[in-house]
Structure formats: C-alpha cells, structure tokens
N, C-alpha and C positions, 0 to 999 in steps of 0.2 A: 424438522419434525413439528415447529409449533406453526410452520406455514401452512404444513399438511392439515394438520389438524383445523386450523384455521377456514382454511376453503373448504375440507369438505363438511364442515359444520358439525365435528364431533369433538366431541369433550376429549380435553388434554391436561393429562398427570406430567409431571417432568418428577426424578428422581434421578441423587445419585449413585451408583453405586455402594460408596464407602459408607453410604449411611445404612445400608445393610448387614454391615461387616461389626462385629462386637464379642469382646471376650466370655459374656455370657451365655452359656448354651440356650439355643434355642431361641436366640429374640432375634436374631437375622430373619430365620426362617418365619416367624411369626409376623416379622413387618410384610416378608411378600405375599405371607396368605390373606392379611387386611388389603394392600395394596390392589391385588389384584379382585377379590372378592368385593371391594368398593368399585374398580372398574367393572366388572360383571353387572353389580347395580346400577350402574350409570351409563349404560352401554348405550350406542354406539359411541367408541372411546377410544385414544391413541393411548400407551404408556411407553414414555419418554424415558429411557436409562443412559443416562451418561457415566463414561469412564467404566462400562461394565465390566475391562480387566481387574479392576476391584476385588470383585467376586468372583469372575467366570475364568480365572486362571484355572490352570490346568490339576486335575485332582493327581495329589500325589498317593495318598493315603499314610496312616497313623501320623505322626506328628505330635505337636504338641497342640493344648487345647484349643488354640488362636486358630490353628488350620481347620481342626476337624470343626469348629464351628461355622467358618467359612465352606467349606465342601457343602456342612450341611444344608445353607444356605443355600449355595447352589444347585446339589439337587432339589430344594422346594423350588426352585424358578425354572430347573427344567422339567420335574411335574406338572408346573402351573400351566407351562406351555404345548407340554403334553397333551391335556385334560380339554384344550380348547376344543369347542363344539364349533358346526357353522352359523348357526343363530346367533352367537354370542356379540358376535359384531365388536370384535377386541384386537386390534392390533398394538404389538410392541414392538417397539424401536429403541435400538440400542447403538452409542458412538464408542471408540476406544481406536487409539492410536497403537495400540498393540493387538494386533490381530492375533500374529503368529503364537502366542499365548495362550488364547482359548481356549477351554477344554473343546477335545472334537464333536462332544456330545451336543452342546451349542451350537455350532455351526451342521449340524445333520436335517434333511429335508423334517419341512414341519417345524423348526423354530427359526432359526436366524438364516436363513435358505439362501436368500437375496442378498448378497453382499454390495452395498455402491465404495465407492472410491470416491473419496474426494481429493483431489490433485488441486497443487495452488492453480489458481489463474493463468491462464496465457495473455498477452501480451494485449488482447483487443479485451480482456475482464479488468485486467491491472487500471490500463486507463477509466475501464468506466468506474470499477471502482473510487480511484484517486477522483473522478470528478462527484461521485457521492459525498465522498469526506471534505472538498472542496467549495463545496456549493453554497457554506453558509460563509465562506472567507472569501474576501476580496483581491481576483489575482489583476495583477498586471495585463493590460494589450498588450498580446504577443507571448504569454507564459504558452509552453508549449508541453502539454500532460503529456503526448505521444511519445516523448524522448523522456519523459522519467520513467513512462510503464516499460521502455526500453530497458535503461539500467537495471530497473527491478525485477529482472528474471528471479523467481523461487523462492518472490515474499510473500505471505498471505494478504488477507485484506487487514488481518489487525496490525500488521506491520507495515502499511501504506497508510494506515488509519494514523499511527503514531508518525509518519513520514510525514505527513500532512499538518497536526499539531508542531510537529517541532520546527518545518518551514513559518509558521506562522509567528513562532515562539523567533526566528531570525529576523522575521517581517520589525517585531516589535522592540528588538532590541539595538535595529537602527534606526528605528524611531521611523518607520516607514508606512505609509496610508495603506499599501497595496503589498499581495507577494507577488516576487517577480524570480526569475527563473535561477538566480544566483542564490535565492534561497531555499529552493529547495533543490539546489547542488551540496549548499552546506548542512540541509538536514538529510542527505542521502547520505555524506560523509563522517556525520555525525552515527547516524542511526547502525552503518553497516561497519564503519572502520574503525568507531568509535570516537570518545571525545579528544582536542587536539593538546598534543602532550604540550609540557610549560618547560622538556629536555630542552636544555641549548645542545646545540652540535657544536662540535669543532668543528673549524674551515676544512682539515682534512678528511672530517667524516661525511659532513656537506657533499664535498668533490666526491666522495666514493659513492654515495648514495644517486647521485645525480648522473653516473657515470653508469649504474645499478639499472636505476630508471631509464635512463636514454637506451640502453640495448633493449628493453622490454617494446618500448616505443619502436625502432628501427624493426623487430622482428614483426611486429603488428604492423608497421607500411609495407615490407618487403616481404612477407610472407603473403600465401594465398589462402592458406587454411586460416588464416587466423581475423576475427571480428576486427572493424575499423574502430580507427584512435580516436576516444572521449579526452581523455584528462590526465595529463601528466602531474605527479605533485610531488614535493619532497620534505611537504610538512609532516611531522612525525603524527600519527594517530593513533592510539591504542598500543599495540605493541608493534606497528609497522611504522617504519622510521621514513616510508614513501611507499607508491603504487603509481600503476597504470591503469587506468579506466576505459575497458574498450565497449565500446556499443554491441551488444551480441544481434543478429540477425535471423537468430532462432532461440526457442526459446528453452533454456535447459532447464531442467527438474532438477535443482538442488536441495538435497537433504536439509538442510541449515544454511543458518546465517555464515557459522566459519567456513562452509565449501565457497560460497560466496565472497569472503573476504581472500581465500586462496587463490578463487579464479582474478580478482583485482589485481592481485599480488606478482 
C-alpha cells in the first residue's frame, strides 16, 4: 500500500485497526470521522488499515458494551466508504489474515470489492528474496540459494529474512569470514525443526530412530510419487527426535511452519 501510494504520488495514512477499537462509546467512531475527513483534506490520498478484523468482524448484535462500541465503529467506516464521491480522489486499503470473518457489509460492491490474495512465494520469489536479505553478507563460491528456495516451500519473506540472519549468526559462531552452504543447512534446521535438543539417547533408541529414518529414506528412493532425498538426520530437534529432508519439486502452499515440520517428518 505504501508502494502504491508512493508511485502514484498521493499522500499515504497507515492505521491500525485496534486503535479504533475502545471501551468508551463513541471514540472509535470519532477517530474514523477525523481519519477520514483529514484524508478528504488532503486528497488525493491512500488510507492504509491494517488488521482490519479488529473492527470489521462480523456484527452480532446486543452484547456487552465493548461489542456495541465496536459495531459502532464499524458502521462509521462503512458510511465513511459509503459517502465517497468521485472527486474525492480517496482510496482505502485494508490487510487481515482473516477474511472469512468480515462483516459481508464490507466486502459488498463499493467498499472492499477487490480482494488480492497474497500467497507465500514460489520457488523463483523465495530465491530472489533470500538474495535481497543476503546481499549485505558475505557468501561463500559455490553457496547455492536455488537449493534453499527449494527446501523452503510455504515460508514467507520474514521467515527467509530470519533464515538468512541466523545462517550468518552459524557463519559467526565458527568463527568464519564467509557463509557457506552448511550454514544455512543449520539455520533452515534451526528455523523449521527447531533448536538441537541437549536429550542424550540411549543406543537402543539411537537404533530405533535410525531404523525410523532409514524407511522414510528408502520410500523417497523407491517410490515415484515421492520428492528426491535431501538430508537424513537423527539428531533430536525440537520435539523430533529425527527427519528426512526431501527436495520438493513443486511447490506446495503450506498453512504453517508445523505442516512443514510434518512434511520433513
């Protein structure tokens, strides 16, 4: 939104949501009538709402006071958007990770009409990403970013972004001028599987684990449905006592980090 606003040369509000939201009747509403009455002054103008399930959840009706001041809230922001003229030169722009929530009033032709989606990365964004966050650190000849945006099917960019500090954070703790690709093997291992347990095993849990893992390995050679073999391991992480790491060849839409830890699993 602030890119948008950016290029086309109009002035840009950011708000969020919850600061709408207040147990006093009527000072929600009153912040949107300034909010938006200051954009009308200043027009042509973006206004930027983040996390707008805040507010824009769905009207129940009565409640207790905390809700009906929220409603009311609400409805001042779906009159505000109402009321728009075409002169006014006013676009609003609102994020939330919960759609399915919204009152349906919001989402009807004339206010929030356009819905985009934003989907993590596929496989050719991951890498350009990881070489954005990479570009101020020094990799190794030969690190090869195309085989981490592999592993990293259905991380976002803040989570490649942290991928990338904590390879650096391995760089530094061997005492090493350069990262190299081992390290950020250990901070993808770190980041998704967790940090590595200080469990000792017994020799007999060792054997079962590794017995565990070796079948997982043999179904990903001898199978055809299944992605080729990364990384065998039987060091305990998180609460996985091992995994098998396979290189996906497409790239799946995973909800979370734990679907991800399942699919290693």
């Amino acid at each position: 939104a602030k890119a948008v606003a950016h290029e086309s040369g109009a002035k840009f509000y950011s708000q969020c949501a919850s600061s709408f939201v207040e147990m006093c009747a009527g000072l929600g509403a009153a912040r949107i009538r300034r909010l938006f009455r200051e954009a009308r002054n200043n027009a042509p103008c973006i206004i930027f709402i983040d996390e707008i399930d805040a507010v824009g959840g769905h009207r129940q009706g009565g409640g207790s006071g905390g809700n009906n001041e929220r409603e009311q809230t609400l409805n001042q922001l779906l009159v505000e958007m109402d009321g728009f003229e075409g002169s006014e030169d006013v676009v609003v722009i609102a994020a939330s990770n919960l759609l399915e929530t919204l009152d349906p009033a919001l989402l009807r032709p004339g206010r929030f009409d356009r819905q985009v989606y934003v989907s993590p990365p596929d496989v050719a964004g991951r890498e350009q990403i990881l070489r954005v966050h990479t570009r101020n650190k020094k990799l190794a000849p030969g690190t090869d970013l195309s085989i981490l945006a592999q592993q990293t099917s259905g991380l976002t960019g803040a989570d490649l972004a942290n991928l990338a500090n904590e390879a650096a954070i391995f760089c530094a703790r061997r005492k090493g001028a350069e990262i190299i690709q081992a390290d950020f093997d250990g901070a993808f291992e770190r980041v998704i599987a967790g940090v590595q347990s200080r469990r000792v095993l017994a020799p007999a849990e060792k054997e079962i684990v590794a017995y565990h893992e070796a079948g997982h390995a043999l179904c990903s050679e001898l199978l055809p449905s299944v992605d080729r073999l990364h990384k065998i391991s039987i060091v305990p992480r998180g609460k996985a006592l091992g995994y098998v790491l396979n290189l996906p060849e497409e790239d799946r839409y995973l909800k979370s980090r734990e679907q991800l830890v399942d699919y290693m699993a």
